[in-house]
C-alpha positions in Angstrom: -8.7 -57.8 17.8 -7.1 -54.9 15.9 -5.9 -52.0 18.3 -5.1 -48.8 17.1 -2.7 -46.3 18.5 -5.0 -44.2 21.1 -6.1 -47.9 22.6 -1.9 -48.2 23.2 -1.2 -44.8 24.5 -4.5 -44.4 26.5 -2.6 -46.5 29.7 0.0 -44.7 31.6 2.4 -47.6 31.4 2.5 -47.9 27.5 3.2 -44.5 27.8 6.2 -45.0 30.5 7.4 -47.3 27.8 7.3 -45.4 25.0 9.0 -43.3 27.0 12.0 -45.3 27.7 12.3 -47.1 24.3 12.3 -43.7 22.6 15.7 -42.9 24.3 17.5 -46.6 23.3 16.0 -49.8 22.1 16.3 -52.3 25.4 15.0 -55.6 26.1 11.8 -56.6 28.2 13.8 -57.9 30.6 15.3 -54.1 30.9 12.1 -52.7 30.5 10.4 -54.3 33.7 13.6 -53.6 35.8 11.6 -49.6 35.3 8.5 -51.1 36.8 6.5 -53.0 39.8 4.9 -55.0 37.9 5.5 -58.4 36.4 7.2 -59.7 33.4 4.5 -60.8 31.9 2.4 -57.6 31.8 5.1 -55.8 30.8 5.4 -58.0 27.7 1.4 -57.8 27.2 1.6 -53.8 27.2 4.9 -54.4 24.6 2.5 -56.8 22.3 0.0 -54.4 22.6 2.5 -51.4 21.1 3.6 -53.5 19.1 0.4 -54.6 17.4 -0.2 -50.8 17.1 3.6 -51.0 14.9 4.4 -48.5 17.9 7.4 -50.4 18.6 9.6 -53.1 16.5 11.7 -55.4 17.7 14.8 -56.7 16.7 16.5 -59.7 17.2 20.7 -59.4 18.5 22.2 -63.1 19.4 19.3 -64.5 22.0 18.3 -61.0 23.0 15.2 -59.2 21.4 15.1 -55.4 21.3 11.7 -53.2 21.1 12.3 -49.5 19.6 10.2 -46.9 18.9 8.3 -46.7 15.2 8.8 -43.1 14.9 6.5 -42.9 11.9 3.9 -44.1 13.9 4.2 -40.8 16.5 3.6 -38.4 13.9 0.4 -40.3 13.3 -0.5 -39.3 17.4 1.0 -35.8 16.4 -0.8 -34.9 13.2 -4.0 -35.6 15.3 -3.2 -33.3 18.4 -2.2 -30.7 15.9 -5.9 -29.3 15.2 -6.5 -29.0 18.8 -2.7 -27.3 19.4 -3.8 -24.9 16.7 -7.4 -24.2 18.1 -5.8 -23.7 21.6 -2.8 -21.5 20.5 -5.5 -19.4 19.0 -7.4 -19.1 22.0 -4.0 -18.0 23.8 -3.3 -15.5 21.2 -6.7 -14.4 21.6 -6.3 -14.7 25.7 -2.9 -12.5 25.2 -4.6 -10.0 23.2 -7.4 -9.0 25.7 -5.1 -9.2 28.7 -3.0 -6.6 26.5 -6.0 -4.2 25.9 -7.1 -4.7 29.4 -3.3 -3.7 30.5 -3.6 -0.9 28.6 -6.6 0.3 29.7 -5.3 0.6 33.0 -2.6 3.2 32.1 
């Protein structure tokens, strides 16, 4: 089954793991340590992110390293950017009738 990226960032704990790999790439045994849950569903979530290409991973001596497929973000961003623009317009908008009501106060 083919996931796409709003199937991987649609559960909180993908997103806690985005999260941590964005800061360093780490292993899944350093991953878990962050969470109550076992080592096995922490590596389904990374398999999941990482059949989205969210993450990589990397292979140093006998330890593999997930990091973040930055590329892959701006996919999530260019697709929240229509609604930041439609909301930022409803601010401004919002901004200028608290202004004129303001005004008309004086």
């Amino acid at each position: 089954m083919r996931r796409d990226v709003f199937q991987a960032i649609a559960d909180p704990t993908r997103r806690a793991i985005i999260a941590l790999i964005a800061l360093q790439a780490m292993t899944p045994n350093a991953i878990a340590e962050h969470f109550d849950s076992t080592r096995q569903s922490i590596s389904k979530h990374l398999r999941i992110l990482s059949e989205c290409e969210l993450l990589t991973k990397s292979q140093q001596g006998r330890e593999i390293y997930y990091q973040l497929q930055i590329e892959k973000m701006k996919d999530i961003d260019k697709w929240l950017d229509q609604f930041r623009k439609i909301w930022e317009t409803r601010f401004s908008q919002l901004d200028n009738v608290l202004s004129t009501i303001k005004n008309n106060r004086k």
